[in-house]
C-alpha positions as CSV (number, residue, x, y, z in Angstrom):
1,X,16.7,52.9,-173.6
2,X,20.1,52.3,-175.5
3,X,21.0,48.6,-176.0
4,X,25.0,48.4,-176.2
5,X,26.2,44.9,-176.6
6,X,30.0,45.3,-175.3
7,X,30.9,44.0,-178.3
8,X,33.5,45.6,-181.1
9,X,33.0,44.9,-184.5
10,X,35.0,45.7,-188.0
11,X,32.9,48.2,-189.9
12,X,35.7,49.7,-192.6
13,X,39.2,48.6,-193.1
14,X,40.9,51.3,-195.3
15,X,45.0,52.0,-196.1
16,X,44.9,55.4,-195.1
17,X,44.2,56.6,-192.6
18,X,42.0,59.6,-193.6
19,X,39.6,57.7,-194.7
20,X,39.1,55.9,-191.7
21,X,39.1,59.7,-189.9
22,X,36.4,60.4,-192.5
23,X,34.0,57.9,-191.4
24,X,34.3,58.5,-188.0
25,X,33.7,61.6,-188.1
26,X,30.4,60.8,-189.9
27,X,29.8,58.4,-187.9
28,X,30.2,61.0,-184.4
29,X,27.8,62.9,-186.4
30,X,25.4,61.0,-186.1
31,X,25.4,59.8,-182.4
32,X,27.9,56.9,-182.9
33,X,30.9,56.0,-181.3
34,X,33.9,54.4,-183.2
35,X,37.1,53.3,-182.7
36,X,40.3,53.3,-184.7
37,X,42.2,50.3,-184.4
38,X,46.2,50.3,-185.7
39,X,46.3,53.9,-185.8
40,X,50.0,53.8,-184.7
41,X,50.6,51.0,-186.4
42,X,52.8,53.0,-189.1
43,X,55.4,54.6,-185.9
44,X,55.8,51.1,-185.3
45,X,56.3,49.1,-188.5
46,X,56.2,51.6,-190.7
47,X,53.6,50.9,-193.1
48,X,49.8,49.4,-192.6
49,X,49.2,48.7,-196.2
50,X,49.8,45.0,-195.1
51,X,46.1,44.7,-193.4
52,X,45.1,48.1,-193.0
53,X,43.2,50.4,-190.9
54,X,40.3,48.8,-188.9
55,X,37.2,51.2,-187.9
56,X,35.2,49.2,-184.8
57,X,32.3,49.9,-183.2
58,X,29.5,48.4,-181.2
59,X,27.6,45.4,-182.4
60,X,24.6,47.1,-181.2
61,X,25.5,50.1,-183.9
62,X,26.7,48.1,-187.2
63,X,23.6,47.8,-188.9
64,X,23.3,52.3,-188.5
65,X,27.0,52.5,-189.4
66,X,26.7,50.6,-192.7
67,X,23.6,52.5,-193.4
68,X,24.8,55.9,-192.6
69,X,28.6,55.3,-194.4
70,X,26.5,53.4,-198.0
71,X,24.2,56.9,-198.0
72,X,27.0,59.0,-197.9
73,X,28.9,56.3,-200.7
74,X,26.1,56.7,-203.2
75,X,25.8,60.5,-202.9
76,X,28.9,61.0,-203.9
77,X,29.3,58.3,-206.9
């Protein structure tokens, strides 16, 4: 039985935006949803350099998420 709190929570902020497509695809790999947040934000003011990117995802999935995107960190340093 899946627990899913309702609640979105920050898991990456990055500048660019592939790198926030990266992790989500990782992420979908593995069974979890995520959610861009200020993917249009450069149509609109041009740049998102200011704050960045935000990837979101369920509270209930945060702890996965960090696990899953910190494996895939140290296999490639």
């Amino acid at each position: 039985m899946e627990n899913h709190s309702n609640t979105l929570v920050t898991l990456l902020t990055a500048s660019l935006i592939h790198e926030i497509h990266i992790a989500k695809t990782l992420l979908a790999n593995h069974g979890i949803e995520s959610y861009i947040i200020d993917e249009n934000i450069a149509s609109t003011i041009g740049t998102a350099f200011v704050e960045g990117y935000k990837l979101k995802v369920d509270k209930a999935d945060l702890e996965q998420a960090q696990k899953i995107l910190a494996e895939v960190a140290e296999n490639n340093s």
